[in-house]
Backbone as ProteinMPNN parsed JSONL, in Angstrom:
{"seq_chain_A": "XXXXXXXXXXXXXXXXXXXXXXXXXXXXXXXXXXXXXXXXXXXXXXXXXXXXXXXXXXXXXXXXXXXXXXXXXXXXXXXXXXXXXXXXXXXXXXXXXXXXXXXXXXXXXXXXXXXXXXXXXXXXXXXXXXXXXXXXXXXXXXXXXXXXXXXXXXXXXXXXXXXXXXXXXXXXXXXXXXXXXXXXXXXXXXXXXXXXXXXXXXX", "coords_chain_A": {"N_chain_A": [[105.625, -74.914, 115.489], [102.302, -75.461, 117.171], [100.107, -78.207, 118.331], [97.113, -78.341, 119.711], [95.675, -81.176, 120.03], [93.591, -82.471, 121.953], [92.967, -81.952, 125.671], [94.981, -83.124, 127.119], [97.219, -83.643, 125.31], [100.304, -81.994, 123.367], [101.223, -81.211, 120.052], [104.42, -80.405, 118.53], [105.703, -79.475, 115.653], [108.549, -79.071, 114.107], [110.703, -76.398, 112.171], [112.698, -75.262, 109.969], [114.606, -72.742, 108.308], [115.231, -72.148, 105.056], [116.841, -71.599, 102.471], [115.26, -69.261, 101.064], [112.658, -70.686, 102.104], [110.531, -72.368, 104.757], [111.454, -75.365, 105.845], [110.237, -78.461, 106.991], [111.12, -80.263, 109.464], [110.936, -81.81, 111.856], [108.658, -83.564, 114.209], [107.096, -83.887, 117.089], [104.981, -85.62, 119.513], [103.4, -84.646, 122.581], [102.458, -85.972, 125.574], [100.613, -85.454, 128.709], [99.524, -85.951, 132.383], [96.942, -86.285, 134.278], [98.082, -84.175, 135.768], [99.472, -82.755, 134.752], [101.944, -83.741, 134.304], [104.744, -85.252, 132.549], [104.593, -87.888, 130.562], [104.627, -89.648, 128.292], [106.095, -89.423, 125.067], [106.77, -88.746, 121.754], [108.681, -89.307, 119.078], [109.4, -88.097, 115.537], [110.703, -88.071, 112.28], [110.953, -85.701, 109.442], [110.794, -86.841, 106.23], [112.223, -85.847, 103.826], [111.821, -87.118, 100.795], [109.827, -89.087, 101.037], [108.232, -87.251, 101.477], [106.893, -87.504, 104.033], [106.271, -87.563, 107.613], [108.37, -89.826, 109.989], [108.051, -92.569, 112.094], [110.415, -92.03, 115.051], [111.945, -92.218, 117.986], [110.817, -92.598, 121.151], [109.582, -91.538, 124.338], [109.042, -92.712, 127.438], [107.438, -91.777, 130.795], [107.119, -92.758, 133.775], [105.224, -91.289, 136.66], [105.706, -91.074, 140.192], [103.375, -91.642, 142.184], [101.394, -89.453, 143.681], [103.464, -87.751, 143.491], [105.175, -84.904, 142.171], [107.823, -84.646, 141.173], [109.365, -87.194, 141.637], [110.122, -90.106, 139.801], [109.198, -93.501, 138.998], [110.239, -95.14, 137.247], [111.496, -94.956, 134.048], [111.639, -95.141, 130.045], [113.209, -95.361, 127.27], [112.891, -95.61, 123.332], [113.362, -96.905, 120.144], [112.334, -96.405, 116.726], [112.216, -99.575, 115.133], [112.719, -100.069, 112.132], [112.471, -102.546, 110.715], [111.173, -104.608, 112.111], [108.706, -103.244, 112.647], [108.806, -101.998, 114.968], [108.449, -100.741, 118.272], [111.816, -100.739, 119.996], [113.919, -101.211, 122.818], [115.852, -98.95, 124.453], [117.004, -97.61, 126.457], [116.948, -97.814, 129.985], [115.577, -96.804, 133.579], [114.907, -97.844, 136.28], [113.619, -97.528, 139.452], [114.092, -97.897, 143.077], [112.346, -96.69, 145.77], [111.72, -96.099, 149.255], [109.304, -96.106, 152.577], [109.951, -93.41, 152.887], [110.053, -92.139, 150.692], [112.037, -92.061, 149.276], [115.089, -92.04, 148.004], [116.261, -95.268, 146.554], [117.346, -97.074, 145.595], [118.739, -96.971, 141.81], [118.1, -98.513, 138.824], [119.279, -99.009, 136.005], [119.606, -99.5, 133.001], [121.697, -100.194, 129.612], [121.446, -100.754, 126.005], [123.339, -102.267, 124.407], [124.345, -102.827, 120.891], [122.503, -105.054, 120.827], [123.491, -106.302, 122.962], [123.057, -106.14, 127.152], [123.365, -103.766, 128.962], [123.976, -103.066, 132.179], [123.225, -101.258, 135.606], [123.655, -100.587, 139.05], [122.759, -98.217, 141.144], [123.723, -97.564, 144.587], [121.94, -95.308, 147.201], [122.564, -94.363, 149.871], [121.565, -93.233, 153.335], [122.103, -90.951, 156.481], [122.163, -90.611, 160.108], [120.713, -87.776, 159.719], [119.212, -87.71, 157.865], [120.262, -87.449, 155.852], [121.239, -87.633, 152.045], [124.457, -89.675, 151.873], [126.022, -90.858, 150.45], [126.573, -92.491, 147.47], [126.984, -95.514, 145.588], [127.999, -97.137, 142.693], [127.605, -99.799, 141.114], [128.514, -101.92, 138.115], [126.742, -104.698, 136.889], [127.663, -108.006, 135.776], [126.417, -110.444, 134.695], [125.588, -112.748, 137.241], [127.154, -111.594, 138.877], [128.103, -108.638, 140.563], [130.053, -105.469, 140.63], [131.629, -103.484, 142.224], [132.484, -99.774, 141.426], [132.274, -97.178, 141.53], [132.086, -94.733, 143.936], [130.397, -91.759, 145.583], [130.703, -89.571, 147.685], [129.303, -87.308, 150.226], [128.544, -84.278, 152.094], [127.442, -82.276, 154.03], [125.575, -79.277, 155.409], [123.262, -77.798, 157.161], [121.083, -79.441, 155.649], [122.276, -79.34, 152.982], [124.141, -79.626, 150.394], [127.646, -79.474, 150.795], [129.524, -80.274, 149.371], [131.25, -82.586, 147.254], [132.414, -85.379, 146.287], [133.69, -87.551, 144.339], [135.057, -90.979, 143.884], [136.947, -93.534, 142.416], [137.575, -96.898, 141.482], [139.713, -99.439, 141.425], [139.527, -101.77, 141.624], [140.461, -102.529, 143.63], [141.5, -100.714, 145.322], [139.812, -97.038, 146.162], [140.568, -94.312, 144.141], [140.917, -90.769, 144.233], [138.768, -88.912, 141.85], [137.129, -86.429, 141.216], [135.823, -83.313, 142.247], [133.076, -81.254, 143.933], [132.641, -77.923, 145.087], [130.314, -76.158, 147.332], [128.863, -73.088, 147.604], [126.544, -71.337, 149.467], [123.914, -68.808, 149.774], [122.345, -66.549, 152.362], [119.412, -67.512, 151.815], [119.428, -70.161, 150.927], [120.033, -70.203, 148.117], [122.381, -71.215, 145.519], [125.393, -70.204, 145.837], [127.703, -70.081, 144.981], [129.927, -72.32, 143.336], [132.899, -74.656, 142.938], [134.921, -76.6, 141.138], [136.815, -79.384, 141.098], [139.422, -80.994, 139.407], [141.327, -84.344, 139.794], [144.555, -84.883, 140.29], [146.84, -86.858, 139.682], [149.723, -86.623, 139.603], [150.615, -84.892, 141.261], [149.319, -86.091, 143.65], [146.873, -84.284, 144.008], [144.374, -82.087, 144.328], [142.909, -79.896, 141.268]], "CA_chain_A": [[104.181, -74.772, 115.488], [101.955, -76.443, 118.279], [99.259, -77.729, 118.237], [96.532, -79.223, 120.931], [94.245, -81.771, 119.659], [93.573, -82.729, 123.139], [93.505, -80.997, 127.29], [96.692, -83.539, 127.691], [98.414, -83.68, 124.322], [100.543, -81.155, 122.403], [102.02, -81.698, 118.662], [105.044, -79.864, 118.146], [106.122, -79.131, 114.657], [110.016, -78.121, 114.331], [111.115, -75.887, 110.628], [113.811, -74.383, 109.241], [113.936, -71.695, 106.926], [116.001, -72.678, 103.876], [116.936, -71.334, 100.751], [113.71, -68.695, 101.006], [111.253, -71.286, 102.466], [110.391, -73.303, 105.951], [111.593, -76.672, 105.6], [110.178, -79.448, 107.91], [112.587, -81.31, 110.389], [110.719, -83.472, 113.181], [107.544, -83.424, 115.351], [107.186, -84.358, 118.884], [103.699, -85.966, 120.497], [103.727, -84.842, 124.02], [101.358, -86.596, 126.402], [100.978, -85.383, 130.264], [98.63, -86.954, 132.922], [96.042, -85.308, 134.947], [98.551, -83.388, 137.152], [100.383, -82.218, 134.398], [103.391, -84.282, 134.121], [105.318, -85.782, 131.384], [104.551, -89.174, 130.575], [104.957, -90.095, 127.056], [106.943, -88.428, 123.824], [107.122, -89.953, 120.578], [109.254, -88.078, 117.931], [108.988, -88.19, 114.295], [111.924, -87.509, 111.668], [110.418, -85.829, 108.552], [111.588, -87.878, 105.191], [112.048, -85.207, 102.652], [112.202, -87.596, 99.539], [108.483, -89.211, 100.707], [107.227, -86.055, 102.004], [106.237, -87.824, 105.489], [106.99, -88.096, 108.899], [108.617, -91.48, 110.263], [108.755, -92.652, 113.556], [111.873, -92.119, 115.297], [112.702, -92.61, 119.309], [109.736, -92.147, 122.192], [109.962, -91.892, 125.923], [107.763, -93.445, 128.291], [107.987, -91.423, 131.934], [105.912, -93.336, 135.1], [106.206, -90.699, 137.703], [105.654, -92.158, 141.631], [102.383, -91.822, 143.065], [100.806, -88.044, 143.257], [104.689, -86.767, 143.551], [105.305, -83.838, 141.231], [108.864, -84.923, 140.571], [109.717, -88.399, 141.371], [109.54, -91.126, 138.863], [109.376, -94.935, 138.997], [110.736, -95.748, 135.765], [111.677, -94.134, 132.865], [111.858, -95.908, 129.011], [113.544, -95.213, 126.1], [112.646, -96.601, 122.635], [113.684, -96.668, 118.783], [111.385, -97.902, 116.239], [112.759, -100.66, 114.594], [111.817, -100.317, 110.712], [112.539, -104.134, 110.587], [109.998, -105.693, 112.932], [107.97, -102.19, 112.642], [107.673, -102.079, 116.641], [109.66, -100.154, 119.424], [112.693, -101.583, 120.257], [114.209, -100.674, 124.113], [117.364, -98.481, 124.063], [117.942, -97.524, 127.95], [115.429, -97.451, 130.587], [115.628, -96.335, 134.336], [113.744, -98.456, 137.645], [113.947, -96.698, 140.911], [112.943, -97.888, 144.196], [112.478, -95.739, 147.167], [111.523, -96.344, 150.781], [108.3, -95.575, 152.991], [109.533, -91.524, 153.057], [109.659, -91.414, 149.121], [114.03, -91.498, 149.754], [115.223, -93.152, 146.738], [117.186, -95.918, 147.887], [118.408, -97.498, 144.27], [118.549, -96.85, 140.666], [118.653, -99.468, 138.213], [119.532, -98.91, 134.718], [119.934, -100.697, 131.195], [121.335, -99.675, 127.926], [121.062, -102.087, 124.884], [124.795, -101.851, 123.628], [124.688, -103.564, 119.763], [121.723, -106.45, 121.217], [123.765, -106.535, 124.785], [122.565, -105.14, 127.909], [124.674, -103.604, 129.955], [123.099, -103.349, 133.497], [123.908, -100.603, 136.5], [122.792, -100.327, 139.794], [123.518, -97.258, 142.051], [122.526, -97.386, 146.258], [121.788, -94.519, 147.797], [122.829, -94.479, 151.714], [121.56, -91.934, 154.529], [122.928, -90.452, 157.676], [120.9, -90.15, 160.744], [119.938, -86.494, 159.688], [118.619, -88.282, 156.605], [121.034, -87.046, 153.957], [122.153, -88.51, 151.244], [125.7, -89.04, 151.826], [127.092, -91.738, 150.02], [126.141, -93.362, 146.424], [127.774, -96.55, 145.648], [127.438, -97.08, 142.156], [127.777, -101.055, 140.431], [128.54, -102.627, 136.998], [126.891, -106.144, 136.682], [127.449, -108.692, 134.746], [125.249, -112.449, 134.791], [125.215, -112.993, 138.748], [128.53, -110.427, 139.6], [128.48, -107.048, 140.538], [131.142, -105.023, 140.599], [131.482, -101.666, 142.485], [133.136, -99.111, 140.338], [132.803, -95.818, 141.696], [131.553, -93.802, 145.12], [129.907, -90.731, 145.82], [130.581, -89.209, 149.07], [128.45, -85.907, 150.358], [128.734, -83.578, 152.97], [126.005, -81.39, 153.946], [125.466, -78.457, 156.572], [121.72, -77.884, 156.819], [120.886, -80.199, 154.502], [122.49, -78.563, 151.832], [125.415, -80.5, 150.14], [128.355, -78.565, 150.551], [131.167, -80.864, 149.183], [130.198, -83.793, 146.837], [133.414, -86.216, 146.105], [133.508, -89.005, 143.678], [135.992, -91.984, 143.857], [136.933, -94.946, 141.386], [137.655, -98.207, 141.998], [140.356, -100.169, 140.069], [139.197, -103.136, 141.738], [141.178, -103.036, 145.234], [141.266, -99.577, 146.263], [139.223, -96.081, 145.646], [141.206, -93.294, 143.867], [139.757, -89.777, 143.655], [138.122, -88.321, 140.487], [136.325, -84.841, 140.985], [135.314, -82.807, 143.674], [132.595, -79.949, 143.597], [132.147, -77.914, 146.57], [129.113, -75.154, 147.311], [128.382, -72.503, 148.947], [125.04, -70.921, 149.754], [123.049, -67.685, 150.526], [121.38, -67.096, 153.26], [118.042, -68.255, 150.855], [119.71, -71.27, 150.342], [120.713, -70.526, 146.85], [123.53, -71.821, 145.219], [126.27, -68.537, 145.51], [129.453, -70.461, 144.449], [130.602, -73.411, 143.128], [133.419, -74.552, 141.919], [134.84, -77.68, 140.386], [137.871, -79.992, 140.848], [139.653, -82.649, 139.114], [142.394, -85.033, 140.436], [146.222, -84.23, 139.821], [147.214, -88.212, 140.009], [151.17, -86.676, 139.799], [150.605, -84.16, 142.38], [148.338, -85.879, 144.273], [145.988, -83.265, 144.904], [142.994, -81.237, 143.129], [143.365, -78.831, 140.874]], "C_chain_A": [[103.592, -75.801, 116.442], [100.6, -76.443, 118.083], [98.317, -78.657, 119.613], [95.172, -79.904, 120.613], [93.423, -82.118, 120.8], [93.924, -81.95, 124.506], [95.277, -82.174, 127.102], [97.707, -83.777, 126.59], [98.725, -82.156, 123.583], [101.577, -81.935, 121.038], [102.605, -80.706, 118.1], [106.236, -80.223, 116.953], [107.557, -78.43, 114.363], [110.094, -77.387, 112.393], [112.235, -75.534, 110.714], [114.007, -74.013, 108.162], [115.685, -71.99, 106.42], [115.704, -72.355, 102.711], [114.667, -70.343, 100.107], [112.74, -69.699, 101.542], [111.22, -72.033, 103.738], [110.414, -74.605, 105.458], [111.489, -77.606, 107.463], [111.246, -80.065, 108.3], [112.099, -82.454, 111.483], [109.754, -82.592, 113.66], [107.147, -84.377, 116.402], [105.576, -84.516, 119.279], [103.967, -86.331, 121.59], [102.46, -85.379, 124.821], [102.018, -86.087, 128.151], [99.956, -85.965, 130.768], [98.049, -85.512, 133.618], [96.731, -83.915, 136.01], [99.306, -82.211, 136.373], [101.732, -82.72, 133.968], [103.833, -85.489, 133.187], [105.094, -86.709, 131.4], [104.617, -90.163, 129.179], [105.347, -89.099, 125.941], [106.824, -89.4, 123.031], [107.783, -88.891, 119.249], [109.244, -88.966, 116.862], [109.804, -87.691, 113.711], [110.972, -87.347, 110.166], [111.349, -86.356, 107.418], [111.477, -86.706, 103.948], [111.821, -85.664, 101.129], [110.091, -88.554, 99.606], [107.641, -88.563, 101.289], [106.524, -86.331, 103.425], [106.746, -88.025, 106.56], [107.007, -89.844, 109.515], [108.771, -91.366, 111.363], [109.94, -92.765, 114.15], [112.174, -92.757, 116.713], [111.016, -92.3, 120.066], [110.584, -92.193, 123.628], [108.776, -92.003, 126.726], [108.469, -93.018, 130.072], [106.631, -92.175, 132.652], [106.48, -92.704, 136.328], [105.608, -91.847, 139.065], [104.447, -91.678, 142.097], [101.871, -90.514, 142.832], [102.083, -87.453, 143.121], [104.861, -85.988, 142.319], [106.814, -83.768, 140.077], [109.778, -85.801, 140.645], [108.89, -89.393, 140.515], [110.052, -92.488, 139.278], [110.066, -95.648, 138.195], [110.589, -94.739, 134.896], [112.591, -94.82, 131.767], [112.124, -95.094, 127.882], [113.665, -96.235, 125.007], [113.168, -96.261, 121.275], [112.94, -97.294, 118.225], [112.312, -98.563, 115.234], [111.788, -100.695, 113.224], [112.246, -101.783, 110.042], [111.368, -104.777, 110.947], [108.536, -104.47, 113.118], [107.01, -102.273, 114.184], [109.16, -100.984, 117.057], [110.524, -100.953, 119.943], [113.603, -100.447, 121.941], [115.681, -100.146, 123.733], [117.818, -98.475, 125.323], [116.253, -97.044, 129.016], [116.268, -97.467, 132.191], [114.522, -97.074, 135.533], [114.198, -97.916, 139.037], [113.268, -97.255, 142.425], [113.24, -97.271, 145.574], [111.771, -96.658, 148.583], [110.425, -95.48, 150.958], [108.351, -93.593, 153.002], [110.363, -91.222, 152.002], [111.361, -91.001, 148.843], [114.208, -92.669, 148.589], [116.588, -93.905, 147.323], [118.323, -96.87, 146.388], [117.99, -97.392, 143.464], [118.823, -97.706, 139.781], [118.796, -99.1, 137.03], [120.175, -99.803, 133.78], [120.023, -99.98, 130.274], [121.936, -100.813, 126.907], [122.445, -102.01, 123.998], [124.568, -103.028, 122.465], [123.607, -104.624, 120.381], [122.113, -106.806, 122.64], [123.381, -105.761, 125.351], [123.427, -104.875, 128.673], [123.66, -102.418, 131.169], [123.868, -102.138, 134.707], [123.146, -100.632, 137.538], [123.642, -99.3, 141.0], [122.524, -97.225, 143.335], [122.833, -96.242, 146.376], [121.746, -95.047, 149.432], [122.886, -93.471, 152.791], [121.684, -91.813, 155.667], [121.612, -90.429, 158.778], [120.404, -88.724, 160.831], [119.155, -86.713, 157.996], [119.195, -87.297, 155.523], [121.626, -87.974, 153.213], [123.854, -89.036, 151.248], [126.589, -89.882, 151.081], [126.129, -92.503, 148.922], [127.283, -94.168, 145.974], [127.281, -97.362, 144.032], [128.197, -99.108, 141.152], [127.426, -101.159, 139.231], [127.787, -104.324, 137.089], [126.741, -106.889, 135.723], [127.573, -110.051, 135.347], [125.359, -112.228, 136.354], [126.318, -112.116, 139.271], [128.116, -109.094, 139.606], [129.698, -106.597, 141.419], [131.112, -103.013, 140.934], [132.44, -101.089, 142.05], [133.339, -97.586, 140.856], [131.65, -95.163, 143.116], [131.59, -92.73, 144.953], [129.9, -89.993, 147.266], [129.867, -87.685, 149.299], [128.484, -85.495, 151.223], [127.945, -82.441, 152.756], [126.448, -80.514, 155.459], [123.773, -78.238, 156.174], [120.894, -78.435, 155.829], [121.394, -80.081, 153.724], [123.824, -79.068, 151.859], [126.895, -79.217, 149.962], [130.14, -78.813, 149.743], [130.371, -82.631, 148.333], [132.095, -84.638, 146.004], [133.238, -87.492, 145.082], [134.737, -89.69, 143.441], [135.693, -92.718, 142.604], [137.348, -95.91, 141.725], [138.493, -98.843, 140.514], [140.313, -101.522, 140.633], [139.653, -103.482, 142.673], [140.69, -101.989, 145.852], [140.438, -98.59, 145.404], [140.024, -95.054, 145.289], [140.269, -92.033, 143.799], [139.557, -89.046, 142.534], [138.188, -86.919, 140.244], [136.206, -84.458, 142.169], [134.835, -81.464, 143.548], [132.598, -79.34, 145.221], [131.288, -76.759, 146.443], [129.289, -74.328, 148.143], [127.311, -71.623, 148.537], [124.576, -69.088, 150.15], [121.882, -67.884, 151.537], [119.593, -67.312, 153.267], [118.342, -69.461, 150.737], [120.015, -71.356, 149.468], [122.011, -70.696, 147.016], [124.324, -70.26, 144.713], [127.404, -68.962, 144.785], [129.751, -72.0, 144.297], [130.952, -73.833, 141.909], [134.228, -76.497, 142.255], [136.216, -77.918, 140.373], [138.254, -81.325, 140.585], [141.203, -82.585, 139.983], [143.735, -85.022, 139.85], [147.037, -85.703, 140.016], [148.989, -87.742, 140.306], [151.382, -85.956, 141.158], [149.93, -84.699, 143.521], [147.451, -84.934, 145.415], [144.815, -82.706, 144.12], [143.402, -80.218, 142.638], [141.972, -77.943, 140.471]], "O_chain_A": [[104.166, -76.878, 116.602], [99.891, -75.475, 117.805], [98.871, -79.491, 120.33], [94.027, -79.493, 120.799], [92.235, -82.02, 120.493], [94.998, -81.351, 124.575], [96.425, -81.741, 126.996], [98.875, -84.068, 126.847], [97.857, -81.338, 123.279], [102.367, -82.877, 121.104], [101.987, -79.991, 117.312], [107.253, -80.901, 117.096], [107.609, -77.201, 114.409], [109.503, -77.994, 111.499], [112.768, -75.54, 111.824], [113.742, -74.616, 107.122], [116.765, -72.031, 107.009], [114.721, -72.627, 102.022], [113.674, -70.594, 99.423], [111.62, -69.274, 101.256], [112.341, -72.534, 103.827], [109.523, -75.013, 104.713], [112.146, -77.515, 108.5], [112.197, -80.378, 107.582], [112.615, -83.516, 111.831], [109.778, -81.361, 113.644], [106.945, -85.585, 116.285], [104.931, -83.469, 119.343], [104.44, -87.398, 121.981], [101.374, -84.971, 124.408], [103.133, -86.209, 128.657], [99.246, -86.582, 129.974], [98.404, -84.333, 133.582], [96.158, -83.063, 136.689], [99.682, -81.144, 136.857], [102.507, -82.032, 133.304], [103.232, -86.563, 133.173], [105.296, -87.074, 132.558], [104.649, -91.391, 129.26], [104.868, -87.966, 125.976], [106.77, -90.599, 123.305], [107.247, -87.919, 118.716], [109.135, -90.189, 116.948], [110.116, -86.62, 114.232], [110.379, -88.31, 109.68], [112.567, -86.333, 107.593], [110.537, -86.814, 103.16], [111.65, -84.804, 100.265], [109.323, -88.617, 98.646], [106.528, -88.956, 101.636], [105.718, -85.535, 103.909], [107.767, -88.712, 106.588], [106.135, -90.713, 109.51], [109.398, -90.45, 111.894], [110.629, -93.705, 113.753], [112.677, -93.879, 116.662], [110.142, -91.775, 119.376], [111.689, -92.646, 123.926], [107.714, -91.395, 126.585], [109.463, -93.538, 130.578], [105.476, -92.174, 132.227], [107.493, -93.024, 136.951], [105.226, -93.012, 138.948], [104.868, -90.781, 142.829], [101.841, -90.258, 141.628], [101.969, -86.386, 142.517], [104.62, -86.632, 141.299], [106.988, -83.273, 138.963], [110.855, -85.666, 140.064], [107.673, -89.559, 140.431], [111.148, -92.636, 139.819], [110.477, -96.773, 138.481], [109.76, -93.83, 134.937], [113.767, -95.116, 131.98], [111.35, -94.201, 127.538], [114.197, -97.333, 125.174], [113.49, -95.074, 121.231], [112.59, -98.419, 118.583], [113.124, -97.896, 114.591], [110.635, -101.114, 113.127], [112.285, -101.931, 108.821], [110.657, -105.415, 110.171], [107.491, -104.832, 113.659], [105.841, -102.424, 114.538], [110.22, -100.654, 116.524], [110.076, -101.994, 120.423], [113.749, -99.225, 121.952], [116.475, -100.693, 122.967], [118.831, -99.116, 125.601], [115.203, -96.417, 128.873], [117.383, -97.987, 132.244], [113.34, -96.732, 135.529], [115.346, -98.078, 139.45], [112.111, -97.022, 142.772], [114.25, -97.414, 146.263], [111.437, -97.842, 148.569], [110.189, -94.505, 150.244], [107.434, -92.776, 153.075], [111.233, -90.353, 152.066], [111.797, -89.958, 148.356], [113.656, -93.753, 148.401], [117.495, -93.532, 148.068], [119.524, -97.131, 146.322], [116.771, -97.556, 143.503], [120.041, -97.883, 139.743], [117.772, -98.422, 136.954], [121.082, -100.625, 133.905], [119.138, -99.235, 129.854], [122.834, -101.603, 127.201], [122.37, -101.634, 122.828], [124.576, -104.181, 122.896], [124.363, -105.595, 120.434], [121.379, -107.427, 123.41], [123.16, -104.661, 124.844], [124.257, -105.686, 129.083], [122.975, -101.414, 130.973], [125.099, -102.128, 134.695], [121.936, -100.699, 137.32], [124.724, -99.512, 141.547], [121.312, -97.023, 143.394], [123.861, -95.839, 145.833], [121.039, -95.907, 149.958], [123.925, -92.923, 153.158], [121.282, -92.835, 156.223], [120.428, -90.283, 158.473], [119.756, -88.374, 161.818], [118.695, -85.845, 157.254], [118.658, -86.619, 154.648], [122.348, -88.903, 153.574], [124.463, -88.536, 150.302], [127.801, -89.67, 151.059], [125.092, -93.055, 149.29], [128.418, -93.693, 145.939], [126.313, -98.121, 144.073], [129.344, -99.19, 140.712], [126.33, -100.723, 138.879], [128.602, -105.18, 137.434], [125.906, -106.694, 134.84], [128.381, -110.583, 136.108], [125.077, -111.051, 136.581], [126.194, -111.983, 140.489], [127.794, -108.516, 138.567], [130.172, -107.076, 142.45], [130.814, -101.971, 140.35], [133.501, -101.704, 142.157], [134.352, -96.92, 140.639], [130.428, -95.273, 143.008], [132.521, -92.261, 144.299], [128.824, -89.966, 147.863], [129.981, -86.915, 148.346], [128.471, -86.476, 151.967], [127.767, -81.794, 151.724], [127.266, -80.858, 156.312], [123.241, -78.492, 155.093], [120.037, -77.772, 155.245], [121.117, -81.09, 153.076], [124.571, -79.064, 152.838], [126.98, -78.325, 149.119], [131.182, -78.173, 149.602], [129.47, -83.395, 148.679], [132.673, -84.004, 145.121], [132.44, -88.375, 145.397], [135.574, -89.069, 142.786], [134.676, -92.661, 141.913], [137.674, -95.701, 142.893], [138.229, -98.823, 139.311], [141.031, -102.395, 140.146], [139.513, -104.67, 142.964], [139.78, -102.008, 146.68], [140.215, -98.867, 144.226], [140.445, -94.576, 146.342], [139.102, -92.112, 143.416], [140.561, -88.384, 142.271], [138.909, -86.301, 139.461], [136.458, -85.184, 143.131], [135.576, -80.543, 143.205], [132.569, -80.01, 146.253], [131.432, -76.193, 145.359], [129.757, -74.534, 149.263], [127.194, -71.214, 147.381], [125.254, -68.413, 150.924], [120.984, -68.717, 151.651], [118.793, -67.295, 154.202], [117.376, -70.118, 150.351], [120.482, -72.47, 149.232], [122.709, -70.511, 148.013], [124.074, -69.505, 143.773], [128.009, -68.208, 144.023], [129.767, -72.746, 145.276], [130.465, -73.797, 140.779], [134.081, -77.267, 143.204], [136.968, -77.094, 139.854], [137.851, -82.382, 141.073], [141.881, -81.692, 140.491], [143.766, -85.222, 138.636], [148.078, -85.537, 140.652], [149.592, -88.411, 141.146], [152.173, -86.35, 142.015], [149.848, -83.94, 144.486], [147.328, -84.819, 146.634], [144.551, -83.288, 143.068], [144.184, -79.495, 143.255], [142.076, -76.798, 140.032]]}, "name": "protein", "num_of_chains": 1, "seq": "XXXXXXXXXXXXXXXXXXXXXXXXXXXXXXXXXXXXXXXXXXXXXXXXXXXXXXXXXXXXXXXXXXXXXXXXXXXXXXXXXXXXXXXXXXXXXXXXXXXXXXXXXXXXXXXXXXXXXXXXXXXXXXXXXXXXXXXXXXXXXXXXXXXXXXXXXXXXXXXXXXXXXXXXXXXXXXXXXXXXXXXXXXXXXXXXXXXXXXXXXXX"}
């Protein structure tokens, strides 16, 4: 059930029908901004024993400027029925370059009270493709590169996307998707390989 107290909020109501009757399960307060676009959630777990909804998790989206589908950050929260506040679970900082090219991603998730920290570059070709993400573990002043992304494009359009690992000397390979296209540009085919470490080869 939905409802719209507000032009930018909706309040969606989840049920399930049980034993002859609709039984409550969780409701969602969505918030968008003037353009339309997602910018806050807050979900709600109903408590069958005191008949009310409790706060559960939210998300907090900050997209980038008028863009329609880049974001700046993006927060995830739990409420904490201890300190009766939001407590951070994993959140998302992005920063791009003058032509809106995202250039690194930072991320945090709150393992048990620790944070455990990532940061992935993005690196482009002089036909400005993406072709290589380079993705780091750090911990206190170290980072530690862990795994590459290599990309291969024909008209922009990625036609081969590779990911390596890192055991700390050299890069082994992982996966490997590869594409192929119509002449719309859709996506006609692709298919999906992992690494055969005995064979070395893809399977």
């Amino acid at each position: 059930i939905c409802k719209y107290p507000f032009p930018d909020t909706k309040i969606e109501t989840n049920y399930q029908y049980e034993n002859g009757q609709w039984l409550k399960l969780n409701r969602e307060t969505i918030v968008s901004d003037e353009q339309g676009r997602l910018i806050d959630v807050v979900a709600e777990a109903f408590d069958p024993v005191s008949q009310a909804s409790k706060l559960d998790s939210r998300l907090r989206i900050f997209p980038r400027g008028n863009s329609p589908e880049l974001v700046d950050s993006v927060f995830t929260f739990a409420w904490d029925t201890t300190i009766l506040d939001w407590t951070p679970v994993f959140s998302i900082k992005n920063v791009f370059d003058d032509q809106d090219r995202l250039l690194e991603s930072n991320s945090q998730v709150d393992y048990f009270g620790d944070p455990l920290i990532f940061r992935d570059v993005h690196s482009y070709d002089a036909n400005g493709d993406n072709h290589l993400i380079e993705s780091y573990a750090i911990l206190g002043a170290d980072e530690f590169l862990g795994e590459r992304t290599d990309l291969v494009y024909v008209d922009h359009r990625p036609i081969e996307v590779l990911v390596s690992v890192s055991d700390g000397v050299d890069f082994y390979p992982q996966s490997r998707t590869n594409y192929a296209y119509t002449l719309f540009g859709a996506v006609r085919k692709q298919m999906n390989f992992e690494w055969d470490a005995e064979k070395e080869n893809f399977r």
